[in-house]
C-alpha positions in Angstrom: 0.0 0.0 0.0 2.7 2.3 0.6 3.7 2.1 -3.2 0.2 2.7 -4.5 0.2 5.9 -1.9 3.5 7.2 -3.1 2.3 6.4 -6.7 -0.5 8.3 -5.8 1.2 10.7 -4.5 3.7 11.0 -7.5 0.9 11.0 -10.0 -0.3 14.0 -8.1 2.8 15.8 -8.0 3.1 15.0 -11.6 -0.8 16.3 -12.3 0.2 19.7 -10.6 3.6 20.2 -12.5 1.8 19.2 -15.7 -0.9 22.4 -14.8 1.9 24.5 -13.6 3.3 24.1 -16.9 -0.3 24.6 -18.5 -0.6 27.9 -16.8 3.1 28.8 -17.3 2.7 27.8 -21.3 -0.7 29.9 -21.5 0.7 33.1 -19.9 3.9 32.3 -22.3 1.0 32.6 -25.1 -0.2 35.4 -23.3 3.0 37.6 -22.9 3.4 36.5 -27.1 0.0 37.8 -27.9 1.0 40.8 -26.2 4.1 41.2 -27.7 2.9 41.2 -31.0 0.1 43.6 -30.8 2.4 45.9 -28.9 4.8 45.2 -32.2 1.7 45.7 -34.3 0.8 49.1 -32.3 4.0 50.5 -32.6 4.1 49.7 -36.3 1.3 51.6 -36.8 2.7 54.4 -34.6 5.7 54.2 -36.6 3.2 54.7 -39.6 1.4 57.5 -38.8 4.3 59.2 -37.6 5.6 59.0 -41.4 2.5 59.8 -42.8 2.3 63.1 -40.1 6.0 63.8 -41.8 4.7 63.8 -45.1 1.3 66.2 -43.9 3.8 68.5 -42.9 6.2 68.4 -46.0 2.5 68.9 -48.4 1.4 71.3 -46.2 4.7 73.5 -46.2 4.6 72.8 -50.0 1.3 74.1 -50.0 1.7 77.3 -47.3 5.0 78.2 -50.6 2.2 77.9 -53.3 0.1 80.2 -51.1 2.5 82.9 -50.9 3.5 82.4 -54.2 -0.3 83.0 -55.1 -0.6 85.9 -52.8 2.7 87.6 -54.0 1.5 86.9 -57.9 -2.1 88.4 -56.7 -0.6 91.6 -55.6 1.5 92.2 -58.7 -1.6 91.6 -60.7 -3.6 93.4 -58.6 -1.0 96.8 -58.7 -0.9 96.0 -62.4 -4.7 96.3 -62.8 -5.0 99.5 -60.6 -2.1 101.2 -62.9 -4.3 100.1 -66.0 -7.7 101.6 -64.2 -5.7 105.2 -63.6 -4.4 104.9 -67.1 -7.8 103.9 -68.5 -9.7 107.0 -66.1 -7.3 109.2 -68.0 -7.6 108.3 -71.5 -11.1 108.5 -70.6 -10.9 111.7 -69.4 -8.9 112.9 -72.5 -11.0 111.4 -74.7 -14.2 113.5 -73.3 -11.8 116.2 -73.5 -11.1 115.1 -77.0 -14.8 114.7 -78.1 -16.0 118.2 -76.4 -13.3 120.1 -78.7 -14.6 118.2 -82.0 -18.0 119.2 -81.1 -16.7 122.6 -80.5 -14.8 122.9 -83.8 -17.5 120.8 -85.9 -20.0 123.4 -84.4 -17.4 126.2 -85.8 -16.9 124.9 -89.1 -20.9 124.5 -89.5 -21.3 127.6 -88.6 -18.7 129.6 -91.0 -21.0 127.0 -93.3 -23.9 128.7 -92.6 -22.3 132.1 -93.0 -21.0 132.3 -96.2 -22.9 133.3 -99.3 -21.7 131.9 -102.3 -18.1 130.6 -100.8 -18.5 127.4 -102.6 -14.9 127.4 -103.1 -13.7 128.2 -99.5 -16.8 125.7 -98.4 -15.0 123.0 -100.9 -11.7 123.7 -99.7 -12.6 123.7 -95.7 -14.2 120.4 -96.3 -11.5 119.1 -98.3 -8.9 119.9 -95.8 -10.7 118.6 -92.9 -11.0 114.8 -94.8 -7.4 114.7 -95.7 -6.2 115.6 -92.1 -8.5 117.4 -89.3 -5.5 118.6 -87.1 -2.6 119.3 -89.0 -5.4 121.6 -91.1 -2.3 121.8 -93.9 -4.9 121.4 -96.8 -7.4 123.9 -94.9 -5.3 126.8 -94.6 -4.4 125.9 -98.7 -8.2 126.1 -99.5 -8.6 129.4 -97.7 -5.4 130.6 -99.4 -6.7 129.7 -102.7 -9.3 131.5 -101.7 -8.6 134.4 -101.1 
């Protein structure tokens, strides 16, 4: 009996080493498991570090462009401002322009009007002013002829 009670007792000590190692080998599955999702985590750390390295390079890329823009906007827009002042003035001379044909067309009708059988200073005014109404080379001939 004493060898079936230290068999017994063997097979016991041999059941609890055999769980010890169970647990031991689980936790050792554990602790792997672990391992390699921490791995996995900093993986993807390592990741979205890179891709945070490349947001910053585009978006430094993109803050250039901007100023590049803003610097090309300005030019244009000084450009565009010159062109309205120059456009206001050849506005303004061309009023200016307009009220002094009106002025002289109303002057030349007028001596029209006035003369009494000048056909030939009337044929001579009108002649100069279609060849060249401000030089007035061929009106001043007409009038010399004229006269």
């Amino acid at each position: 009996m004493e060898e079936k009670d230290e068999l017994k007792e063997m097979i016991k000590e041999l059941l609890r080493e055999n769980k010890k190692k169970a647990k031991e080998t689980e936790e050792i599955k554990k602790n792997k498991k672990k391992a390699k999702e921490t791995e996995e985590i900093k993986n993807m750390l390592g990741e979205m570090a890179q891709e945070i390295k490349e947001f910053r390079k585009e978006n430094k890329e993109y803050k250039e462009q901007m100023e590049e823009l803003r610097r090309e906007n300005k030019v244009v827009m000084e450009e565009m401002n010159t062109m309205k002042q120059k456009m206001e003035k050849m506005e303004s001379c061309l009023e200016k322009c307009q009220k002094e044909e009106k002025k002289n067309n109303l002057l030349i009708k007028g001596l029209e009007m006035n003369i009494k059988g000048g056909e030939e200073l009337r044929e001579g005014v009108i002649k100069g002013l279609e060849m060249n109404i401000k030089g007035g080379e061929e009106l001043r001939e007409g009038v010399q002829n004229f006269v």
